[in-house]
C-alpha positions as CSV (number, residue, x, y, z in Angstrom):
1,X,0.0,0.0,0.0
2,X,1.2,3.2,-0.7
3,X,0.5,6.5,2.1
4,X,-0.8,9.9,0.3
5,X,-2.4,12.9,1.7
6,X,-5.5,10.8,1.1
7,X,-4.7,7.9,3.3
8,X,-5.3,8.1,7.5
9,X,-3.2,7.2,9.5
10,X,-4.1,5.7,13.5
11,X,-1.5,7.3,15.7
12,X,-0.6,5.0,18.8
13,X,-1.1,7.8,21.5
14,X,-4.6,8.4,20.3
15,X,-5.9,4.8,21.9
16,X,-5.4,4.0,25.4
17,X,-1.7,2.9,26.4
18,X,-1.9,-0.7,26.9
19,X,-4.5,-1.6,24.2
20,X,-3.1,-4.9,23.1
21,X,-1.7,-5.1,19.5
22,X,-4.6,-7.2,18.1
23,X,-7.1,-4.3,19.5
24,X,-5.4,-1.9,18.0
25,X,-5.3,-3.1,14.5
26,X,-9.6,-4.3,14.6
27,X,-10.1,-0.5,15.8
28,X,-8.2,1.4,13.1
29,X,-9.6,-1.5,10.5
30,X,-13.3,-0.9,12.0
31,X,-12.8,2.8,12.0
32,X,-11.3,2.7,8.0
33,X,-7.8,3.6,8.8
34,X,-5.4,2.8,6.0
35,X,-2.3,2.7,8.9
36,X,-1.0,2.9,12.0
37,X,1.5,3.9,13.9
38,X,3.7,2.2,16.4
39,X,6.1,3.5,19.4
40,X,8.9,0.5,21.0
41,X,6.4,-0.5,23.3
42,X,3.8,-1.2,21.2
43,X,5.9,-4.0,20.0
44,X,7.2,-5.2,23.2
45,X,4.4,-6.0,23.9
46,X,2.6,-7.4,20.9
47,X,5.9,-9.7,21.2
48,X,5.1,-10.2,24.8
49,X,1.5,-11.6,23.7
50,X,3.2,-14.3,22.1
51,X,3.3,-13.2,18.6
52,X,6.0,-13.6,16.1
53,X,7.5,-11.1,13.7
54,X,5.5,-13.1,11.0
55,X,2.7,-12.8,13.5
56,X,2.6,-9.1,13.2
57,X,3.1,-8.5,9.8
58,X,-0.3,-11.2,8.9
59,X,-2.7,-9.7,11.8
60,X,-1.5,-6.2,9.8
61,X,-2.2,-8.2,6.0
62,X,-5.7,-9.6,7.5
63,X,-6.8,-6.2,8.8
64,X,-5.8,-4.5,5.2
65,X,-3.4,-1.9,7.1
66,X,0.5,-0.9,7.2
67,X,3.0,0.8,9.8
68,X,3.0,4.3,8.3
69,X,5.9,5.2,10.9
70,X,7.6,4.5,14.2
71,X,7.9,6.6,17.2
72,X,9.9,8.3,18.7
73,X,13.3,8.7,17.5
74,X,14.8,10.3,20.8
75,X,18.4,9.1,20.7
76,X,20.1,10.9,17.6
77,X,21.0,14.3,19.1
78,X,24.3,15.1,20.9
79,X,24.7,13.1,23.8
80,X,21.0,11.7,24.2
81,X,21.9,8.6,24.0
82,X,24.2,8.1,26.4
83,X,21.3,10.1,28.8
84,X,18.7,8.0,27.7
85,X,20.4,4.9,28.7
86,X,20.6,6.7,32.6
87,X,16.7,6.9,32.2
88,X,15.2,4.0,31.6
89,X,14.2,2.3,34.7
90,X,12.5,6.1,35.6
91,X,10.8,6.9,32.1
92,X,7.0,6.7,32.6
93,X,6.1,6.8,29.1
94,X,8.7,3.6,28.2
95,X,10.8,5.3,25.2
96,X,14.2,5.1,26.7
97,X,14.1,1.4,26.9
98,X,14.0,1.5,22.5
99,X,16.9,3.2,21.0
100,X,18.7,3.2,17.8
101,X,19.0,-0.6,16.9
102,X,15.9,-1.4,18.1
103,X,12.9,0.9,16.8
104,X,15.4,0.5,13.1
105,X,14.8,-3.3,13.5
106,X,11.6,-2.9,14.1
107,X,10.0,-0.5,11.0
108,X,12.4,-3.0,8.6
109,X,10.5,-6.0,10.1
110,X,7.0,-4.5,10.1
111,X,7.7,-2.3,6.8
112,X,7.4,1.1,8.1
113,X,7.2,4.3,5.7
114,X,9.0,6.3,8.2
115,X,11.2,7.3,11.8
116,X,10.0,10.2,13.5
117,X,12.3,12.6,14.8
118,X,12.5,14.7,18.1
119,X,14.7,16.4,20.8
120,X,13.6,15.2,23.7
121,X,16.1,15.9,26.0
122,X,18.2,18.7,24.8
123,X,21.5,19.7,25.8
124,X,23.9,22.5,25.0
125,X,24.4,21.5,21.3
126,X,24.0,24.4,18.3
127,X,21.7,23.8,15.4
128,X,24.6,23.0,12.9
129,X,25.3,20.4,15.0
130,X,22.3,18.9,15.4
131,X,21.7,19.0,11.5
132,X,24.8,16.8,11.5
133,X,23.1,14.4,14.0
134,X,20.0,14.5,11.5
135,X,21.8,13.6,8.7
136,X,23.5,10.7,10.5
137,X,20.0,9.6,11.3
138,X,18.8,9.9,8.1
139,X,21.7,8.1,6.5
140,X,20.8,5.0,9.1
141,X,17.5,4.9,8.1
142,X,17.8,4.8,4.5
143,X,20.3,1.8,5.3
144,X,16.3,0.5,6.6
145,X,14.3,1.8,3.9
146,X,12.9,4.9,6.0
147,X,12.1,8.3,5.3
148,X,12.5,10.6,8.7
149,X,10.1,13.4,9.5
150,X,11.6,15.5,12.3
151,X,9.1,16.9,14.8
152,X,9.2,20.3,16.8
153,X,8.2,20.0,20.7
154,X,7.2,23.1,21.9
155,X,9.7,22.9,25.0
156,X,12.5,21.4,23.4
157,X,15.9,22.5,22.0
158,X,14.2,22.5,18.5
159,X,11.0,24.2,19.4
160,X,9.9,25.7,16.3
161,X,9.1,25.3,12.9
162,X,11.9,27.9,11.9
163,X,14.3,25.6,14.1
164,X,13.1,22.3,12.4
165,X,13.6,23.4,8.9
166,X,17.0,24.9,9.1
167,X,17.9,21.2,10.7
168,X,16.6,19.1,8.0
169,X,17.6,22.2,5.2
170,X,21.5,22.2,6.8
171,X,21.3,18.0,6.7
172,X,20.2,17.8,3.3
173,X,19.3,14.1,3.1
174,X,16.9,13.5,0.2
175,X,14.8,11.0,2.7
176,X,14.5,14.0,5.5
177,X,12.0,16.2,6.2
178,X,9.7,17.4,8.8
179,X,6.6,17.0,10.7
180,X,3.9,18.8,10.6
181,X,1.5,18.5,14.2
182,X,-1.2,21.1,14.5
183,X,-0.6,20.8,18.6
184,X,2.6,22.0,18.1
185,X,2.0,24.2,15.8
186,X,-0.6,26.0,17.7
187,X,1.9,26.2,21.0
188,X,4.7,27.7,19.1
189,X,2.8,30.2,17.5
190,X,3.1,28.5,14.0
191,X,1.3,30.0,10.8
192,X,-0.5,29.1,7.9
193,X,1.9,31.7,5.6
194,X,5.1,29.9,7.3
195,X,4.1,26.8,6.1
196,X,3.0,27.7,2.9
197,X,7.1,28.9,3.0
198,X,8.3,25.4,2.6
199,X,9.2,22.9,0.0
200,X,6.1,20.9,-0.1
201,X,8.5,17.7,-0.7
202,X,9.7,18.2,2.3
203,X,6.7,17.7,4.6
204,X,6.6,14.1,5.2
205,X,3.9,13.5,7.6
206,X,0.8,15.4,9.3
207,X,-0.4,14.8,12.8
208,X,-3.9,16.2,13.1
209,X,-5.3,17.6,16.7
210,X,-6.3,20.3,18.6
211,X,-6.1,22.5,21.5
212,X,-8.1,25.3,23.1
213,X,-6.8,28.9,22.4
214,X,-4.9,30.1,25.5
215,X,-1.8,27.6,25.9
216,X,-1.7,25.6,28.9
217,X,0.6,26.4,31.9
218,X,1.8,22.8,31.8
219,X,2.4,22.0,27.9
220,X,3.8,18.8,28.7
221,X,0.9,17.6,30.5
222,X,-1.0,19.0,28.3
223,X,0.2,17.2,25.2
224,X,0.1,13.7,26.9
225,X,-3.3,14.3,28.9
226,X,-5.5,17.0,27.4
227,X,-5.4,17.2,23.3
228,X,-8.4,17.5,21.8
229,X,-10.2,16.3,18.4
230,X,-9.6,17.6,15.1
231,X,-12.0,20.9,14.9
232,X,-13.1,20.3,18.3
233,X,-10.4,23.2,19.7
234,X,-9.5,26.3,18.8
235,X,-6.6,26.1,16.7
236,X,-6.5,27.3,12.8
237,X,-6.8,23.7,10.9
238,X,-8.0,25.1,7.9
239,X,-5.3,26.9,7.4
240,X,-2.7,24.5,8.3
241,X,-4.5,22.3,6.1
242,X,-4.8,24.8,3.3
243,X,-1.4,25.7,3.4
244,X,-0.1,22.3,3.2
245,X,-2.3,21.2,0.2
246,X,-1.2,24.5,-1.9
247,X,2.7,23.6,-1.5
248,X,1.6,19.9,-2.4
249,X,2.7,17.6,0.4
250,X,1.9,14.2,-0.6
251,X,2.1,12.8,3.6
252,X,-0.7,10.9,4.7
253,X,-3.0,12.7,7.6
254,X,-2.3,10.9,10.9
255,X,-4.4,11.9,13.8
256,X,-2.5,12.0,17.7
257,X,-5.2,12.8,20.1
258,X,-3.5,12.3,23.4
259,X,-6.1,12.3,25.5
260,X,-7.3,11.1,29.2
261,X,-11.2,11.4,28.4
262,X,-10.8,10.0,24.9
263,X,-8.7,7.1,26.2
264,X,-11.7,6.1,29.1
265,X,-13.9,5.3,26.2
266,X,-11.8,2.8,25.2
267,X,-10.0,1.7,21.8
268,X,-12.8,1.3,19.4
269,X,-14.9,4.4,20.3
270,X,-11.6,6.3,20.3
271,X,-10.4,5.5,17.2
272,X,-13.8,5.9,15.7
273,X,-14.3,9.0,17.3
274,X,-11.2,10.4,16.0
275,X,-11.5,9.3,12.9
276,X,-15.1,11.1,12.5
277,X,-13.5,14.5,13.7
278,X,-10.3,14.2,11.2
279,X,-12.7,12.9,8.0
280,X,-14.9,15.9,9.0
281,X,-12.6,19.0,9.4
282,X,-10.2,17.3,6.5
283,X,-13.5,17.4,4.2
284,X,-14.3,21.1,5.3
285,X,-10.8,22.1,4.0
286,X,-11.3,20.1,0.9
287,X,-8.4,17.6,1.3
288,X,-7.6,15.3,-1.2
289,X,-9.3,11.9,-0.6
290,X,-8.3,8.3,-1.4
């Protein structure tokens, strides 16, 4: 199968944590997801279930979807690794535990489109460095088959779009590029004319959500506990969405609701719930379908 702005994409965070593997894939199936996403733990614990690579890659064949991407690549800036490492037995969200070799083996064996890319523990490095980091990332990848879409974190060392692009520009790997998440977007003050600014090729993947309009004084809380649905916030989608389509990204539309209420109705409803907002707000911006 191959991922285009009309295909939709079932981000991980957007069902609850420990829906099993099996779950997952009947919600995003039942819901008419073309893919989904998967973080390290995801797997552990699909493997943990008792199910074999081969395992995996059938339930994904039976339930007509594909890995559009793994997440998160956390390890690739200047000395994160090494601090990752110190982390693991006190990381409540379980990403340390995955690093370089691991998540890589991983979207081979499950045929991931993509990595994606973040600072998430920063450090003193400059950007030029970190676009050096990037490019060594990208080059591993592409040893795997994998684009990489780097992601800016509001509170992170590369907390803007203007930040993101000059990494992947300085890297200048023709499997690099960025992505795109309206959460972020909104909390950094991202607009519709900025994104209309880039090379359209170089947008590699969308993460669709929402958030009211006066930021939150925790954003990290926020992002893991309190997203809301596509067009059910305050943020400007339609423009984000307009701008994209005019620069002509061909990513596919994944939708990350990170959310405590939408997790307690469990993985079907969620995934069916998000999937009604994204169809609905992508369809009011006149997105390309499939």
């Amino acid at each position: 199968m191959t991922l285009g702005p009309g295909s939709l994409v079932l981000c991980s965070g957007t069902l609850p944590r420990h829906t099993s593997f099996r779950e997952r894939l009947a919600a995003a199936a039942e819901a008419g997801y073309e893919a989904v996403s998967m973080w390290g733990r995801d797997y552990n614990r699909a493997r943990a279930e008792g199910h074999s690579e081969a395992d995996l890659r059938a339930m994904l064949d039976d339930h007509g979807l594909v890995v559009a991407e793994v997440d998160p690549a956390w390890w690739w800036t200047p000395g994160a690794a090494e601090l990752g490492a110190s982390l693991v037995d006190v990381d409540p969200l379980d990403v340390f535990r995955y690093g370089e070799e691991d998540l890589l083996a991983m979207a081979e064996s499950m045929g991931a489109r993509s990595l994606n890319a973040a600072d998430v523990l920063g450090g003193t490095w400059t950007v030029e460095e970190a676009a050096q980091a990037f490019a060594t990332l990208c080059d591993r990848a592409a040893e795997h088959g994998l684009l990489v879409h780097l992601e800016w974190l509001a509170w992170s060392r590369i907390f803007d779009l203007a930040t993101a692009w000059e990494v992947v520009r300085l890297a200048d790997r023709p499997n690099g590029g960025l992505n795109v998440d309206t959460w972020h977007c909104g909390r950094t003050g991202t607009t519709a004319e900025e994104l209309r600014a880039l090379p359209g090729e170089r947008v590699l993947a969308i993460q669709l959500d929402d958030a009211p309009r006066q930021a939150e004084d925790d954003l990290i809380h926020a992002t893991l506990h309190s997203r809301e649905l596509p067009g059910h916030g305050d943020l400007d989608l339609a423009g984000y969405l307009d701008a994209l389509h005019a620069i002509g990204t061909r990513a596919p539309v994944g939708v990350e609701v990170f959310s405590d209420a939408l997790h307690a109705q469990g993985a079907r409803p969620a995934a069916r719930a998000a999937a009604d907002a994204t169809r609905q707000v992508l369809a009011g911006a006149r997105w390309p379908s499939s």
